[in-house]
N, C-alpha and C positions, 0 to 999 in steps of 0.2 A: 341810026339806032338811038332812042332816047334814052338818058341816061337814068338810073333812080337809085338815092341812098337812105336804105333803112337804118335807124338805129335804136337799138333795144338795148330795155337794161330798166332800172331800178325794181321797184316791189314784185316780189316772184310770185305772190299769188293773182298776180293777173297772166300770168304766163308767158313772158314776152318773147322769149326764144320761138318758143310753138309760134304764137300768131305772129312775129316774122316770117319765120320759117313757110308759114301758111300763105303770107302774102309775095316772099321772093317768089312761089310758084305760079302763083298770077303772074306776076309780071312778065316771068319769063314768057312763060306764054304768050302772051302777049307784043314779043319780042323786044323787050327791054336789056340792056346791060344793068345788071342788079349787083351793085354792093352792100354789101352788109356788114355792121361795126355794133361790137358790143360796147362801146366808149363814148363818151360826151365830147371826148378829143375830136371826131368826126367832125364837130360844127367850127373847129378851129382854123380853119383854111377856110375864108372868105371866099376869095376867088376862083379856089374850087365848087365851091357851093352854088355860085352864080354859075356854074360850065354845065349843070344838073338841068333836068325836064321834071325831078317830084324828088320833095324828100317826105319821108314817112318816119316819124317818131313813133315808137310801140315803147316808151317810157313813161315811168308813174313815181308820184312821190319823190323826186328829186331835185337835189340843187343842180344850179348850171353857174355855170361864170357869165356876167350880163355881154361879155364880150361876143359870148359864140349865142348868145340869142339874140345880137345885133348882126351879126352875121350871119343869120338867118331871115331874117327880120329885112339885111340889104334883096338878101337872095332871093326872097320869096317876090319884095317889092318891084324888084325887076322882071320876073317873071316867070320865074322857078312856083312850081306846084306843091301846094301843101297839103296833105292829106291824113287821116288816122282813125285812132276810136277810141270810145272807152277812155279809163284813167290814161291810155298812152298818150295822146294829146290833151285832155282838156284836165286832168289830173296832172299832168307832167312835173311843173315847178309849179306849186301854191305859192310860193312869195314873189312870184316873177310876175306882174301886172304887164310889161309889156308884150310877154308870152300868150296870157289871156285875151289881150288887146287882138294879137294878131289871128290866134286861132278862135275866137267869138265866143268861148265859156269855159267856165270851170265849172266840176264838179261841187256840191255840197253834204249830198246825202243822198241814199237810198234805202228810203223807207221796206220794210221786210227784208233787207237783204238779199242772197242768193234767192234763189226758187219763186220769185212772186211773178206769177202768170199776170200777162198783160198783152193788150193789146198795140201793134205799131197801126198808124193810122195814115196812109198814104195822104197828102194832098194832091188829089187826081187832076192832070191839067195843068201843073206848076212848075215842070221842068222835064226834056226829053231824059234827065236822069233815073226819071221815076217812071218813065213809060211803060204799061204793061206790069207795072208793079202792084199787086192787090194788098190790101192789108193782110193783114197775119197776127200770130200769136206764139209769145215766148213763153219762156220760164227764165227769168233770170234775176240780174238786178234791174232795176227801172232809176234811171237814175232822175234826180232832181238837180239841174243844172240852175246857174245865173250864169244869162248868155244877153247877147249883143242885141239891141234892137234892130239893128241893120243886117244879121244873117237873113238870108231867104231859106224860109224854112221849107223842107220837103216832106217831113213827117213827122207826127208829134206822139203822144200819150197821153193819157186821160190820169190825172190825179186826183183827188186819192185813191188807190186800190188798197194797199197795205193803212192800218192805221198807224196816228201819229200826232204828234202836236201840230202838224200843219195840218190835219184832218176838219178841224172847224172851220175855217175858210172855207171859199168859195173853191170848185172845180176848178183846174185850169188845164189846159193844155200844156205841155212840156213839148217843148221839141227833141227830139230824135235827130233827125239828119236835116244837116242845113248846107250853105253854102256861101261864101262872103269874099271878096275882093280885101286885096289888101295891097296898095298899088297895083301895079301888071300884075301882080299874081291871083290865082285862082288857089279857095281855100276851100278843103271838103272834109268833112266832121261827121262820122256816125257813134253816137253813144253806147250801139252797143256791143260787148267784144267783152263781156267779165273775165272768160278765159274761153281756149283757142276750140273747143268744142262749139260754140254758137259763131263763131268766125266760119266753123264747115258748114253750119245752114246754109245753103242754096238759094236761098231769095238774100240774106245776107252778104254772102258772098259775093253776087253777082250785083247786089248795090255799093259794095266796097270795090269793085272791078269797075264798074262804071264811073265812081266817083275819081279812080287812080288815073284814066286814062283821059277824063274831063280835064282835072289839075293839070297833066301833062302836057295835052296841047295847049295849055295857053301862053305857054313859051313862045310858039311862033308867033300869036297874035301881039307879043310883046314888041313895041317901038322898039328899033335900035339904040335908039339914044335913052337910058331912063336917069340919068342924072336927080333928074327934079323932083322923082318917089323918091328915092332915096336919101331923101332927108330928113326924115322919123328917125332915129338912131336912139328912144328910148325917154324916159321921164329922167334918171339918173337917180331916184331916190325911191327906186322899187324892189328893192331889196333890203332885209334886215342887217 
């Protein structure tokens, strides 16, 4: 049975309780052993963390101790799956660069806020994650990330829709859902998840299913020996 540990908590209007709650049900299904921890404490036991198949942060806007995001940081490298959405991963810690590093962007802005309809734009062809998956259309936030040149992106947005001081500029593509290596492990990012209501879309959902249970195998594919990833343990001077 894989193992997977959620943990929720900081800024309450992304909801994190809910879209935990939303995602222990996938897993189960899925038939995962699902724990879940309202506490940043969770990432404190190292070698617990490496004994995991996926960890899922549903956290936004907070601090962490560099210790347990080096302890995640060993875990994932070895071969432990990372996975999330929305401000819960790529909002998590703003001053944690190696956090950023690992999971491939952070958040900066979302022009219109709540409610701005827009289109997700499948890259057809670029990964059996996205197979059978058609473009579609929200209402939500759309966010504006700086992300990793090295994600392999799966689906992007079209900017600008909302206006804005980055309105003059040229078009760009934003990505949406990517996916990126970080040592042994497999890392999977969808933007979008404002609160647990669009976590129930159904084409949503079932790309946050696919992306949890991609993460999860890549544990096996993990060398037994990974000593040699594991020596990224952080810049030291990423925090204020």
């Amino acid at each position: 049975m894989k193992k997977a540990l959620i943990v929720w908590g900081g800024w309450d209007g992304h909801q994190p309780k809910e879209v935990a709650e939303i995602f222990r049900g996938q897993l189960v299904e899925e038939g995962f052993e699902v724990e879940v921890s309202d506490t940043l404490e969770a990432f404190a036991d190292g070698e617990k963390l490496k004994g995991l198949d996926l960890i899922i942060p549903v956290w936004t806007m907070g601090r962490i101790e560099q210790e347990w995001v080096n302890n995640v940081s060993a875990a994932v490298q070895s071969g432990v799956g990372l996975a999330g959405c929305h401000g819960g991963m790529c909002d998590a810690f703003r001053d944690n660069t190696d956090w950023q590093f690992m999971t491939g962007g952070q958040w900066i802005a979302h022009p219109g806020n709540d409610g701005t309809e827009y289109t997700v734009e499948i890259k057809a062809g670029s990964s059996p994650l996205i197979a059978g998956i058609e473009d579609f259309t929200v209402s939500t936030e759309q966010y504006y990330l700086h992300v990793d040149p090295a994600n392999e992106v799966l689906a992007t947005t079209r900017f600008p829709v909302a206006p804005g001081p980055h309105s003059p500029n040229k078009a760009v593509d934003m990505p949406v859902i990517w996916t990126k290596r970080w040592g042994h492990g497999r890392v999977y990012y969808n933007s979008l998840g404002h609160q647990a209501d669009i976590m129930e879309i159904p084409v949503v959902k079932e790309l946050m299913r696919r992306g949890f249970i991609w993460c999860a195998e890549g544990k096996a594919a993990a060398p037994a020996s990974t000593e040699s990833a594991q020596a990224y343990t952080g810049m030291q001077d990423n925090q204020l």
